[in-house]
C-alpha positions, 0 to 999 in steps of 0.5 A: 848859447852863442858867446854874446849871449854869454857875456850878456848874460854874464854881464847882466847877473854880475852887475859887470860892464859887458867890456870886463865880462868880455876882458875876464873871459879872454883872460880865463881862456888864456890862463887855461891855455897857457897851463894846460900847454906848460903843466899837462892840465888845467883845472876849473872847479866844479866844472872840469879840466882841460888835459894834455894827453900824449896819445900812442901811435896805432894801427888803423883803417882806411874806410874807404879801401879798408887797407891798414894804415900806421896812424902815428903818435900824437898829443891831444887835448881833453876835457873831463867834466868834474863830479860835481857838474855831472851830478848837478846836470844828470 
């Protein structure tokens, strides 16, 4: 679903203008990035959260020579699905 079908979708099942839709998700999506940056997370229930997690440096390989190579420290973002939605999908 690409994301005008989205808030089309959205819009239609809400009674909501396509524009507030739009606005609402806009803010959302800030909001969620904003916390995860300053908190470490950010929580959406029912369905999962974003989570900032500092990842070690590591030793790894370069596929093309197979020589090791010191791949450092870094901070990434993940998302981990909630119980609830796994269970409502699978």
């Amino acid at each position: 679903m690409t994301k005008a079908q989205l808030m089309t979708t959205l819009a239609e099942q809400t009674g909501l203008s396509k524009k507030d839709v739009v606005n609402l998700m806009d803010k959302l999506t800030d909001m969620a990035y904003k916390t995860a940056k300053k908190d470490g997370q950010f929580v959406l229930p029912g369905f999962g959260k974003l989570v900032k997690i500092d990842r070690k440096a590591r030793i790894g390989r370069n596929p093309a020579t197979g020589e090791q190579i010191q791949i450092p420290a870094k901070k990434v973002v993940k998302f981990k699905v909630a119980k609830a939605a796994k269970d409502a999908i699978l």
